[in-house]
C-alpha positions in Angstrom: -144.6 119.9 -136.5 -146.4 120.2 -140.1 -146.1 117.9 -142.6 -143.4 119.5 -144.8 -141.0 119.5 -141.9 -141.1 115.8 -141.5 -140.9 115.1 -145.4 -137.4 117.6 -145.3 -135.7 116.1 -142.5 -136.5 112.4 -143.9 -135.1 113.3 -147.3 -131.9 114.8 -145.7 -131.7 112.3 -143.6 -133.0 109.2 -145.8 -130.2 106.9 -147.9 -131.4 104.0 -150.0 -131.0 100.8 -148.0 -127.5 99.1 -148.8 -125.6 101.9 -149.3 -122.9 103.0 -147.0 -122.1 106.3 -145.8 -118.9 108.1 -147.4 -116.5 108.8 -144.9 -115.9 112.5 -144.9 -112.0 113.8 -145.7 -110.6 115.8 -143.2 -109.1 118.9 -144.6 -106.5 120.5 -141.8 -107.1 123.8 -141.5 -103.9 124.9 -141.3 -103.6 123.5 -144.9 -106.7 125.5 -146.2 -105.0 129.1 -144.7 -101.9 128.1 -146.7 -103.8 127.8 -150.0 -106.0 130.8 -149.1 -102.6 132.7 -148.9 -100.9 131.1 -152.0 -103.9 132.3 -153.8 -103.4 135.9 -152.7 -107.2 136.5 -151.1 -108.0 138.1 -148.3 -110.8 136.5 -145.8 -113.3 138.5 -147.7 -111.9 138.0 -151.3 -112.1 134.1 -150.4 -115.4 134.8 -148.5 -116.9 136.4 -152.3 -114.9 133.4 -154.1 -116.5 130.4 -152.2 -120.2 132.8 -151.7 -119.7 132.2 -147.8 -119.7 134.6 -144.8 -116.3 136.2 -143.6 -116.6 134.8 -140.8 -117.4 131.2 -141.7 -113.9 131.4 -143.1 -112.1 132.4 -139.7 -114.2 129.6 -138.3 -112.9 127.3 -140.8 -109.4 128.5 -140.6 -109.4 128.5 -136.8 -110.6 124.9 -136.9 -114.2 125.5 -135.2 -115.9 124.3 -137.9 -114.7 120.9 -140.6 -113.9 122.5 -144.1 -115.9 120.9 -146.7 -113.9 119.1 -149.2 -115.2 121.6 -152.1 -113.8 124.8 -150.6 -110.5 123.5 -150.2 -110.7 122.1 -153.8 -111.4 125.9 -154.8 -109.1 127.3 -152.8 -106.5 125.0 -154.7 -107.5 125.6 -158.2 -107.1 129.6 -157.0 -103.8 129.3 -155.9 -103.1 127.1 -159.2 -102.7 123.6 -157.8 -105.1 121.9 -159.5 -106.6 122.2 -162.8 -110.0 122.2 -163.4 -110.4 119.7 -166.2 -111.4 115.6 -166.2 -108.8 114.9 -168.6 -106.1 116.7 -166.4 -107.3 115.6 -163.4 -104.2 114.6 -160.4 -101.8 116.4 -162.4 -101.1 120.7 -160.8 -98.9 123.3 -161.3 -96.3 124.7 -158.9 -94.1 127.7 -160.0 -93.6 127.5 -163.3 -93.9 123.3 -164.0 -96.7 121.5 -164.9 -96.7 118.4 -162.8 -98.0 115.0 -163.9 -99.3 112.4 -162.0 -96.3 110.1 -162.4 -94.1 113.0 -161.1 -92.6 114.1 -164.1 -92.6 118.2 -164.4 -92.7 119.8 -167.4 -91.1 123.4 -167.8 -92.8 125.8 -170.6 -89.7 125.1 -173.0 -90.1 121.5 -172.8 -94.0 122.2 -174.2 -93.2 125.0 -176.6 -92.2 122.4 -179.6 -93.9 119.3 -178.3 -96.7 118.9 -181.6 -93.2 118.8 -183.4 -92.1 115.7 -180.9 -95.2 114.0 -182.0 -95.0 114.3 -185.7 -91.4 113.1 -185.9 -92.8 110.4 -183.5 -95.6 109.8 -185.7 -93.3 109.7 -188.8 -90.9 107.6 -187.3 -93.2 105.1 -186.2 -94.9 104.8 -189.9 -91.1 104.6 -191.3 -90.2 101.6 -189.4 -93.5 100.0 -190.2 -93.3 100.4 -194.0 -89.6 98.8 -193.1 -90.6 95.9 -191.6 -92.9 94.9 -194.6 -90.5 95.5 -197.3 -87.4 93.8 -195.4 -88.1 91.9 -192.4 -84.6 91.0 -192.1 -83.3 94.6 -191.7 -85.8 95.4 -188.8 -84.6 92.5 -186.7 -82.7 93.2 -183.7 -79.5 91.3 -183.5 -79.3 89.8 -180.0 -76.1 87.6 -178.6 -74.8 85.0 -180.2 -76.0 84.3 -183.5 -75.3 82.1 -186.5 -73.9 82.4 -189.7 -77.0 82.5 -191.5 -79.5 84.9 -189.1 -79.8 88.0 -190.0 -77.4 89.4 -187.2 -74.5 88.1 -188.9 -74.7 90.3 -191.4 -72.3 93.0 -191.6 -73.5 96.2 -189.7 -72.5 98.8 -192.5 -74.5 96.4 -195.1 -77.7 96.5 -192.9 -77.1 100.4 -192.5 -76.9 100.9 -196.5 -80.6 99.2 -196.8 -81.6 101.7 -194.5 -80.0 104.9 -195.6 -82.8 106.3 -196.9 -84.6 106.9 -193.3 -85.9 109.3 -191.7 -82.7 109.4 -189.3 -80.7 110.2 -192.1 -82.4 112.5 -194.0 -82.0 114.9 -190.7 -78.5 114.2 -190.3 -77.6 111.0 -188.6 -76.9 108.1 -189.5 -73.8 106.0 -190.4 -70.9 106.7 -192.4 -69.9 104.4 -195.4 
């Protein structure tokens, strides 16, 4: 053996001392054929897409060889499971729903006005700020029993007169005199 042979096989085979190995995932390979086939590719089209051999795929597939974790990842993003983005990462798509990581789905109508959501949000928010500076007492939140001087004893059309001028009026609700 020469020289250079020894220095590749130590540096493949060399980790700094203390650190543990990673245990490898195991990715099924019945899994990776199902995303192979929701992404529409052939053994060769996925062979071009991941720069690999035809027949390392029908290895993989046939469970002869593991499945690194990076081809299965690609296979996903092809078949539009996962998005390839740090700030959107756990959250896929399935059909036509954009699925977060606390399980909530979004359809496309549900995102087609959402800047307008967060403006009135926005606007709402700096309303009932500039509220509670100017009257404290109408912000409060009457809770159970109260007395006869808190602010929840007031009259509930009184407290909705100070407030008429809100946002919630101006587009149509509110509270009649």
């Amino acid at each position: 053996m020469t020289a250079c042979t020894n220095l590749t096989s130590f540096r493949k085979n060399h980790r700094p001392k203390g650190a543990k190995k990673r245990p490898r995932e195991y990715i099924d390979p019945e899994a990776f054929y199902l995303m192979r086939r929701r992404a529409s590719l052939s053994t060769h089209k996925a062979a071009t897409a991941l720069h690999v051999d035809h027949r390392t795929i029908l290895k993989w597939e046939s469970g002869k060889t593991r499945i690194p974790y990076t081809a299965f990842r690609v296979m996903k993003m092809l078949a539009g499971y996962v998005l390839h983005d740090e700030y959107f990462k756990d959250w896929f798509i399935k059909g036509d729903t954009l699925w977060s990581p606390e399980n909530r789905g979004f359809k496309p109508w549900e995102l087609r006005y959402i800047s307008n959501y967060f403006s009135m949000a926005r606007l709402w928010i700096a309303e009932r700020k500039q509220l509670k500076t100017q009257n404290p007492l109408a912000s409060a939140i009457p809770t159970g029993a109260t007395s006869d001087d808190s602010p929840a004893a007031v009259p509930s059309r009184a407290r909705a007169r100070d407030v008429s001028g809100s946002l919630l009026s101006s587009c149509g609700v509110g509270i009649a005199p």
